[in-house]
N, C-alpha and C positions, 0 to 999 in steps of 0.2 A: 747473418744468422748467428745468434750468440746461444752457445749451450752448455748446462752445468753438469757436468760429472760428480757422482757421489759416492764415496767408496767407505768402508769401516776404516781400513789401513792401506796404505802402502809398502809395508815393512814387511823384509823377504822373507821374513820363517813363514808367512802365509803363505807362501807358497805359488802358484801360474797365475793367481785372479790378477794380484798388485801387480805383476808383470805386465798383463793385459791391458789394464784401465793405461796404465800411463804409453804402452806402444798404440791402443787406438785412439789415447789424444795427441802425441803425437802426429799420427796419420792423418786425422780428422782434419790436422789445423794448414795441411800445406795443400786442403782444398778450397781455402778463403770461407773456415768456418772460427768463428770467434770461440776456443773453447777455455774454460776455466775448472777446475778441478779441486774438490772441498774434502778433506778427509783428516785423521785426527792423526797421532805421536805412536799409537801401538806400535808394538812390534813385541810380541809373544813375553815375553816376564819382563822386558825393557822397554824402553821408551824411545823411538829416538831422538838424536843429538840433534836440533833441527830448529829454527825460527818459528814463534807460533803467531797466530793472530795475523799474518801478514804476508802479502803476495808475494811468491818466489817465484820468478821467470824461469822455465824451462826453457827444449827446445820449441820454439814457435806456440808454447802453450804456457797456464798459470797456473802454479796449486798453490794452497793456503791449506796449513797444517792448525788442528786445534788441539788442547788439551784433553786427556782420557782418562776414564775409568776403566780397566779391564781385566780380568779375569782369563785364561782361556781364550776363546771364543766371544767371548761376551764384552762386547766393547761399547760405552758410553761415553758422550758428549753434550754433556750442556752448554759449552762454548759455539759448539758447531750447530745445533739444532737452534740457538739463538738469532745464531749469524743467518742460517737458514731466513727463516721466518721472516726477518726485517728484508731479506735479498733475493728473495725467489723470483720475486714480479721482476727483477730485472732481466730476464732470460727468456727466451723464447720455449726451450724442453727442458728437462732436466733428465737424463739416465743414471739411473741408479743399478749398484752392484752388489749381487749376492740377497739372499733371503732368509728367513728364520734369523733378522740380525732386529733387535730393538730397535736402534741408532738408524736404518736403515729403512724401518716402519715406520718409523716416526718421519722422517724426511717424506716417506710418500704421503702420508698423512699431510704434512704442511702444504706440498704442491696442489694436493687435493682441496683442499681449506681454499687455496689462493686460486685456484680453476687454473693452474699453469700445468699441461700438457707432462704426463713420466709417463717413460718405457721401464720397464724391469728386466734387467739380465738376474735367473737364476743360478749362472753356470754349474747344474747339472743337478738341485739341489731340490730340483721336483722327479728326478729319476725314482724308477722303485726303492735301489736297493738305497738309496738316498732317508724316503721316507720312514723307509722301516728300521732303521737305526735313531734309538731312542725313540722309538714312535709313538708313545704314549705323548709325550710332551710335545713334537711335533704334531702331532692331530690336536692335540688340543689348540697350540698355538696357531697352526693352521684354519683353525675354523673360527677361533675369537680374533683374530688379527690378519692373519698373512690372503687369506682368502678376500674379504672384503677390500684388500687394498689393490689388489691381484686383479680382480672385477672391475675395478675406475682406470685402469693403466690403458695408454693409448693404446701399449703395444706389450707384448712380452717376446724379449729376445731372446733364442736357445743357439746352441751351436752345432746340434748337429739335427739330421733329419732321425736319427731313433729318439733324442730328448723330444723333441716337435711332437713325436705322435705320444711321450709320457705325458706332457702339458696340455694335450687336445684331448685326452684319456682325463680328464678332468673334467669337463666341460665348462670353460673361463670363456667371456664375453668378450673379451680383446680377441685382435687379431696373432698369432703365433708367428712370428717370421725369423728363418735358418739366416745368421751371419757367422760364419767360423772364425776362429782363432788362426792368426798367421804368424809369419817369420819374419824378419829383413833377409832379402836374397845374400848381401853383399857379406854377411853374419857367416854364412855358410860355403860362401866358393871358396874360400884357403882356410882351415881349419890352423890351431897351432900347433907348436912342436908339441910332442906327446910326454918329450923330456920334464918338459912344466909341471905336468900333473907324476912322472916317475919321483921325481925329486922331492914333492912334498908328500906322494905316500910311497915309500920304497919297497913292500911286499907288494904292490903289482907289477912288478919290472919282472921282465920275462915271459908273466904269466899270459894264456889266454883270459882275455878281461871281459866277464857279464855287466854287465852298465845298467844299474835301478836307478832312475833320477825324479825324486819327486820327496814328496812330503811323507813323515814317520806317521802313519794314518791306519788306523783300523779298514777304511776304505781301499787303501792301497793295495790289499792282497799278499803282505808281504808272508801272512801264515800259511800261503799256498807257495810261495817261492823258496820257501826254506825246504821245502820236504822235494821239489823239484830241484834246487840246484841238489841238493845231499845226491841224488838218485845219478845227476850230470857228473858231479863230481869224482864220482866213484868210476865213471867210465872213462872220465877222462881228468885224471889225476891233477892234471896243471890249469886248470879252470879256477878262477880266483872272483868271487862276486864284490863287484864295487856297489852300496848301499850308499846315496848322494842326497843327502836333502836334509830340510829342518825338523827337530822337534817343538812343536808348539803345545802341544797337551800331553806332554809329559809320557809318550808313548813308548819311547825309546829303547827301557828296561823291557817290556813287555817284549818286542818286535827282538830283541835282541834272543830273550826267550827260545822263541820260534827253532830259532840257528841253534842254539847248544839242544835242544832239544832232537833237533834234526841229525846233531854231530858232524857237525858242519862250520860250527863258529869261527875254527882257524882257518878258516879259509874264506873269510869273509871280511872286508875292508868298509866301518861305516864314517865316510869323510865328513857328517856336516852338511852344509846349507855349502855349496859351490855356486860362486858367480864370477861373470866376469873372464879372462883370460883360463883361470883352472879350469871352469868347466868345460868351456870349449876344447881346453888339452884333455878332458876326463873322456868327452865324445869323441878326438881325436885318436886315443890311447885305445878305446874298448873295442873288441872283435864286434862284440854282438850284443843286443840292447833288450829289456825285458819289461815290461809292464802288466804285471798282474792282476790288475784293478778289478773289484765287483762292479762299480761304477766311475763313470766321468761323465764330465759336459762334454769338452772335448777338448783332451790334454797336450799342453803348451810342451809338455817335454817330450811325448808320442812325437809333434810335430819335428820338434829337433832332435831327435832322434835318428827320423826318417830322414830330415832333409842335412844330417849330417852324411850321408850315405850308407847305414849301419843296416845290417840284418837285423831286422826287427820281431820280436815273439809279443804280440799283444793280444789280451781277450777282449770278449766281446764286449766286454762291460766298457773298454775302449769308446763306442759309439763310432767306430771309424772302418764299416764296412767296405767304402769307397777303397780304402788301403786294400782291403781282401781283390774286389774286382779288378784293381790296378795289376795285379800280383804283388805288390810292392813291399807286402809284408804276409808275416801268420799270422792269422786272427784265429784263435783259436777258444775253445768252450771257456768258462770260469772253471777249471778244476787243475788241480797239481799236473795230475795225471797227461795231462795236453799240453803244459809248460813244459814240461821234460821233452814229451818225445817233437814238438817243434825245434826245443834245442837242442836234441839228440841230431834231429834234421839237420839241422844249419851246420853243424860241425862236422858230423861226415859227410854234409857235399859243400866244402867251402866255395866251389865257385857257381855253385846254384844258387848260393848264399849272397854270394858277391854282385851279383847279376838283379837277385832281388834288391839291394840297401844301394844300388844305381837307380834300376826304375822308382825306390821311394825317393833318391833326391832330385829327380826331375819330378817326380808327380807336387810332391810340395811346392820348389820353388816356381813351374808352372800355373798354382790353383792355390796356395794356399800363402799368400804375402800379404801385408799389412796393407801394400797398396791398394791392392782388392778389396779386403775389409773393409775399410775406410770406405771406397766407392761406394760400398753395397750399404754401410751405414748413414752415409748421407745422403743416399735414395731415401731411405727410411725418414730421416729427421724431417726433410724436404715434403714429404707425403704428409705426415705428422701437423709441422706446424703450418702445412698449406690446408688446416684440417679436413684431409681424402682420404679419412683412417677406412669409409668402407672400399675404398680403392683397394688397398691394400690387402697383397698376397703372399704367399710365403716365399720368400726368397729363397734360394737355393743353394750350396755353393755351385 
């Protein structure tokens, strides 16, 4: 079974998606699935440094990088949507990633054209608090574009069971089926020295370390987490917030805002996009991990977060209630007010705390591993191009 993967970018300032597409083609490919993977040079105001036009061997997998236009958000390929069209018939499905993307309408438009078999992953992108950011132009786009392509799709993928009942709260003709986001286990059992991440930023040495790791985003919440760490802060004087991740739209000034505003700033550490060896000393180094989001599909740093073994403060905009029933973490409302006093929580019962960020890294690496993915995703393919779409139920994790 040969299948095409289609993404805007690969390039890290986007953030969990590019992480995702290339760990479930990975995964995908050491179950004897042919997978190949088409996506363009973005990477937020850069380009990157990469071979275009031309097959580069991953692990067990293929990606072909093409040239962009981009802006923002807003990424084009006439290279790729060329290459598209003349190659589509060659694949049995094609999964495409992300929506409300041109580049990305346009590819399901082509499959469509060619009667070749797409699934749509929106990761998280038909949530509420999703649509109603710029919602004028998403409704629009939504109903001249996104929706008619939305309707031909064999299948549409979400990640968690609260996204599912957003996209069924639509009423779309495909079938909705739950695959999550997972980890590598092996990623996680020896975390590294913490030394790694003291040394390249040295005002967190000593401190107790709040751990934000994700993208500089309006969505993120971080205008709730400034006015909650200030409130922590103040009670517990040696609490030092590490802010970890990319700016891509230029949000940075803004979020940064937030902290001086809150009077909070010196005591706030923003490292950047961490990959690689640092980050894992950043999750090794931090007490306790925070996620303030209005929305997610279901977040790749949540995941490692929990399955680094960290005390975890997440809302509900999370989608990740199963954490709540686990005990495994806080899930607590979207407001300041419930950031604080979970973190007020974890800090005076450190070892309530401790107890919690154990049961999250068994529940992760138990339920939530690429292995599994992958399995649950090639059920899907398999249903798919054996075309038994009315077979098809919603998976679950």
């Amino acid at each position: 079974m040969k299948i095409l993967l289609v993404t805007p970018y690969l390039g890290s300032v986007y953030g969990g998606t590019s992480k995702v597409v290339t760990k479930l083609a990975q995964g995908l490919s050491t179950l004897g699935i042919t997978i190949d993977l088409v996506t363009t040079d973005a990477n937020g105001s850069n380009n990157l440094d990469i071979p275009l036009n031309t097959w580069i061997d991953e692990k067990n997998y293929r990606v072909r990088y093409f040239s962009s236009w981009h802006r923002h958000d807003l990424i084009i390929s006439r290279s790729l949507i060329s290459w598209l069209f003349n190659h589509v018939v060659d694949y049995k499905l094609v999964h495409t990633h992300t929506i409300f993307a041109p580049l990305i309408s346009v590819s399901n438009w082509v499959c469509k054209f060619h009667k070749i078999p797409y699934i749509i992953t929106p990761h998280g992108m038909l949530e509420p608090w999703a649509l109603s950011y710029k919602a004028w132009k998403k409704k629009l786009y939504y109903t001249l574009v996104e929706k008619p392509i939305l309707q031909k799709a064999s299948a549409i993928q979400v990640l968690a069971a609260a996204e599912a009942n957003s996209v069924q709260s639509l009423s779309l003709k495909p079938p909705v089926i739950v695959v999550p986001n997972g980890i590598h286990r092996q990623e996680f059992e020896i975390l590294p020295d913490p030394e790694i991440f003291y040394q390249q930023f040295p005002a967190t040495r000593n401190k107790i370390l709040i751990l934000f790791l994700g993208r500089i985003d309006p969505k993120k919440g971080l205008d709730l987490l400034a006015p909650a760490f200030a409130k922590l802060h103040k009670q517990f004087p040696n609490t030092h917030l590490v802010v970890a991740g990319p700016d891509s739209i230029g949000f940075l000034p803004i979020a940064k805002n937030y902290f001086e505003q809150a009077a909070c700033l010196n005591s706030v550490t923003f490292t950047g996009m961490l990959t690689g060896q640092l980050k894992y000393a950043a999750l090794a180094a931090a007490n306790l991990y925070v996620a303030p989001s209005y929305s997610e599909g279901f977040s790749m740093s949540v995941l490692e977060g929990m399955a680094s073994g960290l005390p975890c403060v997440i809302t509900k905009g999370c989608n990740f209630p199963e954490a709540a029933a686990a005990n495994a973490a806080h899930v607590v409302d979207i407001k300041s007010e419930a950031i604080t006093n979970a973190l007020i929580e974890c800090l005076n019962n450190p070892q309530q705390a401790k107890a919690m960020g154990d049961r999250a890294h068994k529940l992760i690496l138990e339920k939530y591993t690429w292995e599994q993915v992958a399995t649950k995703m090639h059920k899907v393919y398999t249903t798919l191009v054996n075309k038994n779409r009315s077979t098809l139920t919603t998976i679950s994790e």
